[in-house]
TORDREN-245420 format. One record per residue (C-alpha): x, z, y; residue in one letter; residue number from 0. Coordinates in steps of 0.2 Angstrom, whole numbers. Each point is the difference from the previous one (the first is absolute). Layout:
! TORDREN-245420
> X,Z,Y,A,NUM
...
***
This chain:
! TORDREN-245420
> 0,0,0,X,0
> 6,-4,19,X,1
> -8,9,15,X,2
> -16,8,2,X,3
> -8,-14,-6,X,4
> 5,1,-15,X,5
> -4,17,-3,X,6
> -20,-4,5,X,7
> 2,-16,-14,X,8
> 8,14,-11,X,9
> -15,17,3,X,10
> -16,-10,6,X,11
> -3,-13,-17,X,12
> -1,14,-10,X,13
> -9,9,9,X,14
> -15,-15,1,X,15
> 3,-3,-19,X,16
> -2,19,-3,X,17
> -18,-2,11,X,18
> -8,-15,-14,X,19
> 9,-15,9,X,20
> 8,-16,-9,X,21
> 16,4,11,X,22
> 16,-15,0,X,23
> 14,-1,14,X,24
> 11,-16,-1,X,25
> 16,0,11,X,26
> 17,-10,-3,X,27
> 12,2,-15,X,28
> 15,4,10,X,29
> 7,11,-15,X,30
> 1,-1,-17,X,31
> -13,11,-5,X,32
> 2,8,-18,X,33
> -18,4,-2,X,34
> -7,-15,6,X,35
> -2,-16,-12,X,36
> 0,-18,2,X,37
> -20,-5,-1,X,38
> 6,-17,-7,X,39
> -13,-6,13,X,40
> 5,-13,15,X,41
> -8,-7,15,X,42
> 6,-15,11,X,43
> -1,5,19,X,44
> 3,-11,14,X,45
> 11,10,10,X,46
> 9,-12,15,X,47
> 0,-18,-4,X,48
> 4,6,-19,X,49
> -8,5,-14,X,50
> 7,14,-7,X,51
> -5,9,-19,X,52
> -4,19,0,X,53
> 2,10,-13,X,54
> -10,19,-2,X,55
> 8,14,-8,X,56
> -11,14,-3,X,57
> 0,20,-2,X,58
> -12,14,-3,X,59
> -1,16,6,X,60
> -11,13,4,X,61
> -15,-10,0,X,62
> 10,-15,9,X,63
> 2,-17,-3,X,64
> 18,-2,8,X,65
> 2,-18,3,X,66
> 16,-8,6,X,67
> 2,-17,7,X,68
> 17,-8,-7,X,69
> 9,-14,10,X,70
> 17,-3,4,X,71
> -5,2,18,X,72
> -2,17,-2,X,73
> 10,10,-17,X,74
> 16,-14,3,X,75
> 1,4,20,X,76
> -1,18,-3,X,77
> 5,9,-16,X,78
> 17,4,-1,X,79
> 5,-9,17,X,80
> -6,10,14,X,81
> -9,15,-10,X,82
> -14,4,11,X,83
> -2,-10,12,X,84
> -16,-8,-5,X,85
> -3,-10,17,X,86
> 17,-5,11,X,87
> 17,2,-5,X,88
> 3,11,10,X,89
> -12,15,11,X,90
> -8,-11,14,X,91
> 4,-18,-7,X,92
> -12,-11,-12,X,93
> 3,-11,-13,X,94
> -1,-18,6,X,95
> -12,-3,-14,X,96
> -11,16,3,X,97
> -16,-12,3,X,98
> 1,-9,-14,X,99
> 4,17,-12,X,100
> -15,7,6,X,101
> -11,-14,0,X,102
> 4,-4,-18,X,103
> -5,22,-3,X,104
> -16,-2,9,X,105
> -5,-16,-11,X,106
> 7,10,-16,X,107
> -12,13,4,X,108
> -14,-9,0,X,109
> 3,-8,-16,X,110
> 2,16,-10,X,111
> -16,4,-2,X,112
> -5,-16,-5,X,113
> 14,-4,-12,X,114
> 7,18,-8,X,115
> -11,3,-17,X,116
> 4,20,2,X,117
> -6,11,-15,X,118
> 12,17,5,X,119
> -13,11,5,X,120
> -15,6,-13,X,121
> -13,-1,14,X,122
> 3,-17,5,X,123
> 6,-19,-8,X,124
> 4,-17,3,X,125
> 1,-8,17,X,126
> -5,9,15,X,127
> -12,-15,6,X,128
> -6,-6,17,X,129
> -9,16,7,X,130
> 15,10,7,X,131
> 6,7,15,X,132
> 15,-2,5,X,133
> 13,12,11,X,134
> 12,-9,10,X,135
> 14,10,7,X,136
> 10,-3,16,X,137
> 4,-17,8,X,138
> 9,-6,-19,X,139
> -17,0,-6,X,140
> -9,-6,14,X,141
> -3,-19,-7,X,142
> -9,5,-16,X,143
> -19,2,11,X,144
> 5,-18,8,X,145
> 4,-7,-18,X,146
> -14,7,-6,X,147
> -11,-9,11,X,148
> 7,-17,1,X,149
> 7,-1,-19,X,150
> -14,8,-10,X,151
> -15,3,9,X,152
> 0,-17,6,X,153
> -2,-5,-18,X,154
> -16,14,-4,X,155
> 16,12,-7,X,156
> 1,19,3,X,157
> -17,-2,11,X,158
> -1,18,-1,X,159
> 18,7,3,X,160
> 3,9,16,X,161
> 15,3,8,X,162
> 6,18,8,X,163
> 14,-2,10,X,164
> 11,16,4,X,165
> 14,2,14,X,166
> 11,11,-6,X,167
> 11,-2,14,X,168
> -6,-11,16,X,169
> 21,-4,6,X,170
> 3,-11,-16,X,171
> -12,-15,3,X,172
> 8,-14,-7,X,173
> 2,-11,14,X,174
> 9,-19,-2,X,175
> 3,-14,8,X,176
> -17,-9,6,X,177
> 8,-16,-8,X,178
> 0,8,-17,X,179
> -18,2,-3,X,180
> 0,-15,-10,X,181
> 11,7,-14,X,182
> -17,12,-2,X,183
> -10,-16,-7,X,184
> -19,5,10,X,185
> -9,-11,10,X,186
> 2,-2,16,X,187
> -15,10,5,X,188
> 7,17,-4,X,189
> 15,-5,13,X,190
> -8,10,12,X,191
> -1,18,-11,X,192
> 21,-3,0,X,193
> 0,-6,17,X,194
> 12,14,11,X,195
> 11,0,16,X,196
> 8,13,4,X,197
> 17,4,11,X,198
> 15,0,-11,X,199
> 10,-14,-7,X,200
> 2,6,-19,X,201
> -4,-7,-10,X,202
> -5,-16,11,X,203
> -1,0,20,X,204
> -21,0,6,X,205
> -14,-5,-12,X,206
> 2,7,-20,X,207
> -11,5,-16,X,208
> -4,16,-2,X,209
> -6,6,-17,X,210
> -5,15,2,X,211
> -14,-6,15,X,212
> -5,-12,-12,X,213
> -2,14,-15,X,214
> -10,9,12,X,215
> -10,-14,10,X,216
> -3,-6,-20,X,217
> -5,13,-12,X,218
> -17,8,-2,X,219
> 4,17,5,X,220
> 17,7,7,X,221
> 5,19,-4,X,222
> 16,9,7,X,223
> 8,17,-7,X,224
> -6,13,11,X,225
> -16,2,11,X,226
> 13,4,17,X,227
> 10,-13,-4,X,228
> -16,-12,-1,X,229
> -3,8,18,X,230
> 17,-4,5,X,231
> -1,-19,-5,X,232
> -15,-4,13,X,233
> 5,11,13,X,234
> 14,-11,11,X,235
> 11,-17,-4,X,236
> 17,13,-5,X,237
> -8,11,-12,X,238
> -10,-16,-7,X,239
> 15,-11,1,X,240
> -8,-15,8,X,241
> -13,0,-13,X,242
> -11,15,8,X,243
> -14,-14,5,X,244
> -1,-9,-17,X,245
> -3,18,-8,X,246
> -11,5,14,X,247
> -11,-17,-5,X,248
> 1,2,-19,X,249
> -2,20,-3,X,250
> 9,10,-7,X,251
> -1,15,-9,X,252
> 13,14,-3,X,253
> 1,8,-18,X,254
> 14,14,-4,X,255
> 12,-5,-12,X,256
> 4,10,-15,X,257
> 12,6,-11,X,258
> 5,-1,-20,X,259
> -4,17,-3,X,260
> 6,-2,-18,X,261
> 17,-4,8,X,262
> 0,13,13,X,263
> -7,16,-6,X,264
> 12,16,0,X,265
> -10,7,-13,X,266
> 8,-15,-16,X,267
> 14,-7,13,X,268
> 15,-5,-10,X,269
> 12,1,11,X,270
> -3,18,6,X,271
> 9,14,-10,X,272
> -13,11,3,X,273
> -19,-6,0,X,274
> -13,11,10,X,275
> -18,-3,9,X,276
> -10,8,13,X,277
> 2,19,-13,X,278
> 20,-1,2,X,279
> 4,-11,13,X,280
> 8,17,12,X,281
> 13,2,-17,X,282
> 3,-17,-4,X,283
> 6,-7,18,X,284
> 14,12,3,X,285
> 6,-5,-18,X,286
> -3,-19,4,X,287
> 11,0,16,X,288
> 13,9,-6,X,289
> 3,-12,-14,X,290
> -1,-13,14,X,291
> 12,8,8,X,292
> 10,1,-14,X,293
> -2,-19,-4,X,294
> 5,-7,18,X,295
> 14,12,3,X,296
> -10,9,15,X,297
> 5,20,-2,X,298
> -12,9,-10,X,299
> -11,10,10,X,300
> -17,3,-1,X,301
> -2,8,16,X,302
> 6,-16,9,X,303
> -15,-11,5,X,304
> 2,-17,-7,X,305
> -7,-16,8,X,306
> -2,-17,-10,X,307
> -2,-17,4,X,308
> -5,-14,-11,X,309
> -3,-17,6,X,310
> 8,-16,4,X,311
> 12,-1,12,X,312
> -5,-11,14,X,313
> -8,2,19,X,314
> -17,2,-6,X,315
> 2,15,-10,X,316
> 10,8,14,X,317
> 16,2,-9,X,318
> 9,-3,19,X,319
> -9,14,6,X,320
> 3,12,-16,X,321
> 19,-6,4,X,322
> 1,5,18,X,323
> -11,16,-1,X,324
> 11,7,-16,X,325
> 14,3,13,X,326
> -13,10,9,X,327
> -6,14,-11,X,328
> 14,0,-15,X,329
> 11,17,9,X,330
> -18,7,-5,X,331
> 0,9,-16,X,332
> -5,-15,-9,X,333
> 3,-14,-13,X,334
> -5,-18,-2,X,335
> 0,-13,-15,X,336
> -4,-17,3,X,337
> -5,-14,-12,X,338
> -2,-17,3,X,339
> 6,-18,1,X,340
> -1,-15,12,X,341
> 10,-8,17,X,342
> 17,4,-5,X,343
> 5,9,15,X,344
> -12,13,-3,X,345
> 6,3,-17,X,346
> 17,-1,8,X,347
> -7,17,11,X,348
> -8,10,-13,X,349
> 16,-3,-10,X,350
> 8,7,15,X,351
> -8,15,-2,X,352
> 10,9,-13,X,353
> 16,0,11,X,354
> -8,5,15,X,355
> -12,15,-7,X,356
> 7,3,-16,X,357
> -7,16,-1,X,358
> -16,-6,8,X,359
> -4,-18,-7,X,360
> 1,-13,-11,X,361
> -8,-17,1,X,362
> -1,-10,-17,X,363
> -2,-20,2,X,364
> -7,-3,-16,X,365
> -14,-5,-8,X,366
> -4,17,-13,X,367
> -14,5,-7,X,368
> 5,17,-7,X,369
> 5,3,18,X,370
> -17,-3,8,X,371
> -7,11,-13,X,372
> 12,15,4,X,373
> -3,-2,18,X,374
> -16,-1,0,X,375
> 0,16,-8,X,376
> 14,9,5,X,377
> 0,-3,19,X,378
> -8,13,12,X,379
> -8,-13,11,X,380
> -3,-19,-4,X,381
> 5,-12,19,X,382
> -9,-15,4,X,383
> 4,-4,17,X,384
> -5,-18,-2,X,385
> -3,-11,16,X,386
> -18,-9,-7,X,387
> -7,6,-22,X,388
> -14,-12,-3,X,389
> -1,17,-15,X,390
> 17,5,-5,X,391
> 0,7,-20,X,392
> 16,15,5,X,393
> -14,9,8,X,394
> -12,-3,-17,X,395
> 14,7,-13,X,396
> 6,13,13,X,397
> -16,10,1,X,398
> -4,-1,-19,X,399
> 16,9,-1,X,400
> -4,13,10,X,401
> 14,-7,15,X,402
> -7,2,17,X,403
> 3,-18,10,X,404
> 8,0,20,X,405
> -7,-18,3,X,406
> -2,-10,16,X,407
> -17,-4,5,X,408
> -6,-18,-7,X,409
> -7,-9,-13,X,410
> -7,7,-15,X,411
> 12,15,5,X,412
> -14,8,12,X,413
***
């Protein structure tokens, strides 16, 4: 999983499947899955000015069908080249061929239903059919309502399939050269759902395609991950990012993500040497964050208040302004662990922080699983002093675990 996006496609299928629902998520092969199996099943997709085979690889767990799109486009540009960077290679830059990678996704998706003959779970079998709705998630996905229209319902297919378009995060749109709307193979009508001039010269000086102002102009019914960050969208052209009046005429309506309380739950957590709920959570934390202590090197010390961060590293999750403030309050009698990854120089800080504070900090640029587990329960306090949190997941874990949260005011944070 990447991002907080991938923790929502990781804890919310379940939990629909667990409530009666036929439940499938279909997203790239960028790995070599061990669990997931080649279906034997191919489709032929126009993608570009080629027609390109598809092939579906497929896992089930916990009520999931786990579909996974395989083309060279996406497990051959990723796995074992640039590990995670799923979308550019590197923070900030795109693929040159990120349109036709998510085009090719998008018409993946709504061939699976149609195609897979899945028999995994004992409630259901065969083909999911016609009468489906379908989620599309951020700008990547943000063809799949336009496809549906002109490539099926056009011929009397899927006449019943509606499509919920969610905004995960409204700064990544997918915006691209106006010129390049041709490599998306609609009619010309749906020109002006793309249609988008703004005043920056990336990717293209003046007139571009936006994606995501098509997803949300073209689906039936758009959803966002909190109800304030909903508010936030419609409320002035920053906190909407240019796209405030197209939410403003479609609707929108905010939702609260949730989390994968199979994964994060101190009671069964596997990475936590000792396991506690609301009965012994006062005994358990002063035993976690010593061993947290322990683990990062910090002097053990229960009595020391202890302040975590989890996140990436990047301007919108305020890691500049944890940087500059740490200088600020670390003579207190105080220690800070921070975990996360992104724009290499603020790995290159929290790196830093070691030989400036070593009695006092440690930042770990990693990707760590365990880690976040320890914090998350070890820390005295959770900081999120993100700049905008459309909803933010830190919070979610944090306060299941019984770690009060110092956030900044935004978002799904409020």
């Amino acid at each position: 999983k990447t991002g907080g996006l991938g923790d929502v496609l990781g804890g919310l299928p379940p939990a629909l499947a667990a409530r009666g629902h036929r439940v499938m998520t279909v997203c790239p092969r960028y790995d070599q899955y061990k669990d997931a199996w080649d279906t034997c099943v191919v489709v032929e997709l126009q993608v570009g000015d080629r027609i390109e085979p598809v092939r579906f690889f497929h896992s089930y767990k916990r009520g999931v069908d786990r579909v996974f799109v395989d083309h060279p486009m996406f497990l051959e540009k990723v796995w074992g080249k640039t590990g995670s960077m799923l979308y550019g290679p590197k923070a900030g830059k795109d693929y040159k061929d990120n349109q036709l990678r998510f085009s090719l996704l998008c018409q993946a998706a709504l061939e699976a239903p149609r195609v897979l003959n899945l028999n995994s779970s004992k409630y259901f079998s065969g083909p999911y059919g016609e009468d489906v709705v379908f989620v599309a998630n951020d700008w990547h996905t943000a063809l799949l309502p336009c496809y549906l229209k002109t490539m099926y319902q056009s011929r009397g297919i899927y006449m019943n399939a509606k499509v919920a378009f969610c905004i995960h995060n409204i700064a990544y749109q997918g915006r691209f050269a106006f010129s390049d709307f041709s490599l998306l193979n609609l009619p010309d009508e749906y020109k002006g759902s793309f249609d988008f001039i703004d005043g920056y010269d990336k990717p293209a000086k003046g007139r571009k395609v936006n994606w995501m102002k098509a997803g949300i102009r073209e689906a039936d019914r758009v959803f966002t991950v909190s109800p304030n960050y909903a508010k936030e969208l419609v409320s002035c052209v920053p906190k909407g990012v240019e796209l405030d009046n197209h939410i403003r005429d479609c609707g929108i309506t905010g939702i609260c993500n949730g989390m994968d309380t199979q994964e994060w739950n101190p009671a069964t957590d596997k990475y936590l040497a000792v396991k506690y709920d609301i009965t012994t959570v006062m005994q358990a934390k002063p035993l976690l964050k010593e061993a947290l202590q322990a683990a990062v090197g910090l002097p053990v010390d229960r009595n020391i208040p202890l302040i975590g961060f989890i996140g990436r590293l990047e301007e919108q999750k305020g890691s500049d302004i944890l940087y500059a403030a740490i200088s600020k309050f670390i003579s207190m009698d105080v220690q800070i662990l921070i975990l996360g990854t992104g724009k290499k120089k603020f790995e290159q800080q929290i790196e830093q922080l070691e030989v400036m504070y070593p009695d006092k900090a440690r930042g770990v640029a990693k990707f760590n699983v365990p880690l976040a587990h320890m914090i998350t329960a070890g820390a005295d306090f959770m900081l999120i002093p993100s700049r905008f949190e459309p909803c933010g997941l830190i919070q979610l874990h944090a306060m299941r675990y019984g770690t009060p949260c110092i956030c900044a005011s935004t978002g799904g944070l409020v």
